[in-house]
C-alpha positions in Angstrom: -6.9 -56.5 -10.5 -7.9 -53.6 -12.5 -5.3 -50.5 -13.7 -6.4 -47.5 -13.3 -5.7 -45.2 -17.0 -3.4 -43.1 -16.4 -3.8 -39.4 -17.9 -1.5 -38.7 -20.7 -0.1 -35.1 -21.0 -1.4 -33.8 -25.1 -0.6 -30.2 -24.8 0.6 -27.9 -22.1 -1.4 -24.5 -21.4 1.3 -21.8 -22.4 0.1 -18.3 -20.9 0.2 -15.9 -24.0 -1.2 -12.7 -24.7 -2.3 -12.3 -21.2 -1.8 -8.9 -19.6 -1.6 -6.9 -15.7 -4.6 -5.0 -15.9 -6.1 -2.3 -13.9 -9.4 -1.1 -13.4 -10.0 3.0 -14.2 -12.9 5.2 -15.4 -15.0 1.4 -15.9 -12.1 0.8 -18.6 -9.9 -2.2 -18.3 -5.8 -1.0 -19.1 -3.2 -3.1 -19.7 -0.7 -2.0 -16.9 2.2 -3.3 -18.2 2.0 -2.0 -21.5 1.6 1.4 -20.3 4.8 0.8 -18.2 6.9 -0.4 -20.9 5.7 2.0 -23.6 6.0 5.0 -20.9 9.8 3.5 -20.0 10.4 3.7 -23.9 9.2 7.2 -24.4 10.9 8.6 -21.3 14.2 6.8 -22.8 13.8 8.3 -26.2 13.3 12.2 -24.7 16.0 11.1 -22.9 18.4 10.3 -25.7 17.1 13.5 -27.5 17.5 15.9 -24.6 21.5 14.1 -24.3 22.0 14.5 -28.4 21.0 18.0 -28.1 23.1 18.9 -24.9 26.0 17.1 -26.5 26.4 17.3 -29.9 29.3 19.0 -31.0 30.6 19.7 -34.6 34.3 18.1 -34.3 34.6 14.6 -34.1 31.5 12.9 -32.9 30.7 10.3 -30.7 29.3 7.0 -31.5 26.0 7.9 -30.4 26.0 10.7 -32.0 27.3 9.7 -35.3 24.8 6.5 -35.2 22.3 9.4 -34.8 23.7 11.2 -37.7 23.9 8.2 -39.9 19.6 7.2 -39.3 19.1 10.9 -39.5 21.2 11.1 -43.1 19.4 7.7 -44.0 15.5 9.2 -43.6 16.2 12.6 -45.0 17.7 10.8 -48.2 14.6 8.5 -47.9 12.5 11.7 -47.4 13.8 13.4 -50.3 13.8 10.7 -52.7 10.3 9.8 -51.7 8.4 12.9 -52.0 11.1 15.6 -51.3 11.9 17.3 -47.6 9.9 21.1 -48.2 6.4 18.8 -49.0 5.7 17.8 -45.3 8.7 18.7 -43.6 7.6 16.9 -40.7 8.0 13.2 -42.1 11.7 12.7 -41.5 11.1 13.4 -37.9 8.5 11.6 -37.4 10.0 8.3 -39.1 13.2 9.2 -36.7 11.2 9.2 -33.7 8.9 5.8 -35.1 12.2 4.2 -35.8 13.9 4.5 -32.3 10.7 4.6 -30.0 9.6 0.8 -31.8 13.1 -0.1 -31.5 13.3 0.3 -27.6 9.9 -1.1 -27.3 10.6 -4.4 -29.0 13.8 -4.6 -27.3 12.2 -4.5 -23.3 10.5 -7.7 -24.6 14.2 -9.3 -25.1 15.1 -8.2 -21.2 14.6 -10.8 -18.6 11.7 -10.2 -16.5 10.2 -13.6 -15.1 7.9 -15.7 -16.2 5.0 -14.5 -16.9 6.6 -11.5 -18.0 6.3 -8.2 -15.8 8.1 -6.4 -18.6 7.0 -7.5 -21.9 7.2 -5.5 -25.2 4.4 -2.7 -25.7 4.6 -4.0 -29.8 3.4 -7.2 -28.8 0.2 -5.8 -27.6 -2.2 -4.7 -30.1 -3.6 -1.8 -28.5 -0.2 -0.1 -28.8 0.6 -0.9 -32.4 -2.2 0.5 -33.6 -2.0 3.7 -32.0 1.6 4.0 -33.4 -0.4 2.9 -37.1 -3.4 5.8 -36.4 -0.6 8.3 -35.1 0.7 7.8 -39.0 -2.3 7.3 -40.8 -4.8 9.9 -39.4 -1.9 12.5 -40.2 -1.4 11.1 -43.8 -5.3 11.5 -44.7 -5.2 15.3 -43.6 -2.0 16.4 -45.4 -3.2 14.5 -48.4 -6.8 16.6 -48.1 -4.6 19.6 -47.7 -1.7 18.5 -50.7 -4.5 17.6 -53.3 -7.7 20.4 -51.9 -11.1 18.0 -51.8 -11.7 17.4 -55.1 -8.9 15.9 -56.3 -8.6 13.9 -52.8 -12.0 12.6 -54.0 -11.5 12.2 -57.2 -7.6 9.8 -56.2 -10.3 7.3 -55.1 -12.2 6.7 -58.6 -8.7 6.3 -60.3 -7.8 4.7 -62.9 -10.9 4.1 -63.3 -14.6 4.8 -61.6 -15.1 0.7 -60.9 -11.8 1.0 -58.6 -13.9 2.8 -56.4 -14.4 0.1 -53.6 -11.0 -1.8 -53.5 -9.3 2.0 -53.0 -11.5 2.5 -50.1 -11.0 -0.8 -48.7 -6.8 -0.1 -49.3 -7.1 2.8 -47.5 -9.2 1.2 -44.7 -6.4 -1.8 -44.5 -3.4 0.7 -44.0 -4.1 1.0 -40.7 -4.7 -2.5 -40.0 -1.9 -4.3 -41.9 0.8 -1.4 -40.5 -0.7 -2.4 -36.9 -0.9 -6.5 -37.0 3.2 -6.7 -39.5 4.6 -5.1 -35.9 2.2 -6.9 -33.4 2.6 -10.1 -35.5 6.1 -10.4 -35.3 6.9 -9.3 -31.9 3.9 -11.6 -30.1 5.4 -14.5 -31.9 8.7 -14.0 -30.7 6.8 -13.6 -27.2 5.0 -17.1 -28.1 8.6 -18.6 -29.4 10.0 -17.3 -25.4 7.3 -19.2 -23.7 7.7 -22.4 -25.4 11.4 -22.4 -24.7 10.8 -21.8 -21.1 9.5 -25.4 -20.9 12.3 -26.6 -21.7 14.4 -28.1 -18.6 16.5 -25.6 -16.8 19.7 -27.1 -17.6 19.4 -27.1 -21.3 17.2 -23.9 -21.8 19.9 -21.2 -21.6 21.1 -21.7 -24.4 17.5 -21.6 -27.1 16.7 -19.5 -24.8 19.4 -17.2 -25.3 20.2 -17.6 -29.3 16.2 -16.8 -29.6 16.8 -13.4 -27.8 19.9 -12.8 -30.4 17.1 -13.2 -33.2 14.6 -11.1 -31.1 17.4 -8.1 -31.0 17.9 -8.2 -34.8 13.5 -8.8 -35.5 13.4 -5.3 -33.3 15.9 -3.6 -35.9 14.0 -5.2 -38.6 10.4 -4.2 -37.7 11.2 -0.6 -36.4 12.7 0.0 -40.1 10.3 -1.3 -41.8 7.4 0.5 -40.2 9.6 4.0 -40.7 9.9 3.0 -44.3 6.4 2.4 -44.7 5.6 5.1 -43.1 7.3 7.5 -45.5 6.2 5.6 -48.8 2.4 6.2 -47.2 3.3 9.8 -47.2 4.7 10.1 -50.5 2.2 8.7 -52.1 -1.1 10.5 -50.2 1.1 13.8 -51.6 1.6 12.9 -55.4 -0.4 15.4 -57.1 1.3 13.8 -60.2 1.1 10.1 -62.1 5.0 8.8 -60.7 3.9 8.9 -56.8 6.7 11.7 -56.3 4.8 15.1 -55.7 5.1 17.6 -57.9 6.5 20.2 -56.2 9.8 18.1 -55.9 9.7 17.1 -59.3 9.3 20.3 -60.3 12.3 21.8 -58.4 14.1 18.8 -59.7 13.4 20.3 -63.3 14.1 23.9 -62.5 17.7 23.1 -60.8 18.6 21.0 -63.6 17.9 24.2 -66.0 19.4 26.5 -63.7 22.5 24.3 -64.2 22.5 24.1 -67.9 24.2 27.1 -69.8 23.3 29.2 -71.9 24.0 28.9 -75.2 25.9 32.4 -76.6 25.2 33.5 -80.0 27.9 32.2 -82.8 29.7 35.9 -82.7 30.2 35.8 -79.3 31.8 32.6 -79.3 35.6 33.2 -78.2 
């Protein structure tokens, strides 16, 4: 009497990365992506539009003095960087960075099925390197515009002429790295999810559960490091100077510092 082998089980198919897609224009677009990223966007206007309507200078609410406290914590970044007056427009746009990535790596912790209808936009590749063009792009332009062409050109031969390459190549990776640090960490947390839902159903509320704790405080994480980066990139594409602080703001550092200092009287009119 023969046995007939049975099949042993080596590895289970785990259904990652896949995405709803649509057909439009003969391009293929990720459906739910542009669902959660639009949901995001819609719930950051919306938080801006309520901050605006309801801020009030007596005592604050929690919102608004959780807004307050990011908003201090970017303009001190800001200033320290490369100063506010250089491109006034940084500290927004790490503000809005901060919050939108926030609320788009936290729909991924939401419950949504399996497969996931509602998965995070940052754990799709297309999205995080928008968000890493949307800074970089800018950076380039107000660096051309800080510097004028020549001594854009010339940032790229420095310290020396042989450094030529590797700075190109670092400028070419900005975009790149910024894009795959978010995507990286978010997708794995999306891989670490789908592993856990194989898990029986009586024991996997619990990983399943202390995992999306983690996932809440990897959002926090990631969101403030890409604002971070974000103004460091800018600081740096401004210096005009050796320190990677621009001028400008060292320079107004300088004068209110001897603004501040006295003037010494003669010895006469000493009283």
């Amino acid at each position: 009497m023969t046995l007939a082998a049975q099949p042993h089980v080596l590895a289970v198919e785990v259904d990652i990365g896949t995405h709803e897609t649509v057909k439009f224009l003969g391009l293929t677009w990720h459906w739910d992506t542009i669902l959660t990223s639009v949901i995001a966007g819609v719930i950051v206007v919306g938080l801006g539009l309520y901050m605006r309507w309801t801020a009030r200078s007596g005592v604050p609410s929690k919102m608004q003095l959780l807004f307050e406290m990011l908003v201090s914590w970017v303009n001190r970044q800001v200033e320290e960087s490369m100063g506010l007056r250089v491109a006034p427009f940084v500290a927004p746009l790490a503000v809005t960075l901060f919050v939108y990535i926030l609320l788009c790596n936290w729909i991924g912790v939401l419950p949504s099925g399996h497969p996931e209808h509602l998965p995070a936009p940052t754990a799709d590749i297309n999205l995080t390197l928008t968000l890493a063009l949307v800074v970089i792009v800018p950076m380039h332009i107000v660096s051309l515009k800080r510097r004028g062409l020549g001594r854009y050109i010339r940032h790229y031969f420095e310290p020396y002429k042989i450094f030529f390459p590797i700075n190109v190549v670092e400028e070419l990776a900005k975009p790149i790295t910024l894009a795959l640090r978010l995507f990286g960490n978010i997708f794995s947390g999306a891989i670490m999810v789908s592993l856990l839902a194989l898990m029986p159903p009586y024991v996997l509320w619990l990983p399943q559960w202390l995992w999306k704790l983690i996932d809440l405080g990897v959002g926090v994480i990631q969101a403030f490091i890409f604002a971070l980066l974000t103004i460091l990139y800018y600081a740096f594409a401004t210096a005009t100077g050796g320190h990677g602080a621009s001028d400008e703001h060292a320079d107004g550092g300088d004068s209110s510092s001897r603004q501040a200092s006295p003037t010494p009287l003669p010895a006469g009119q000493v009283r």
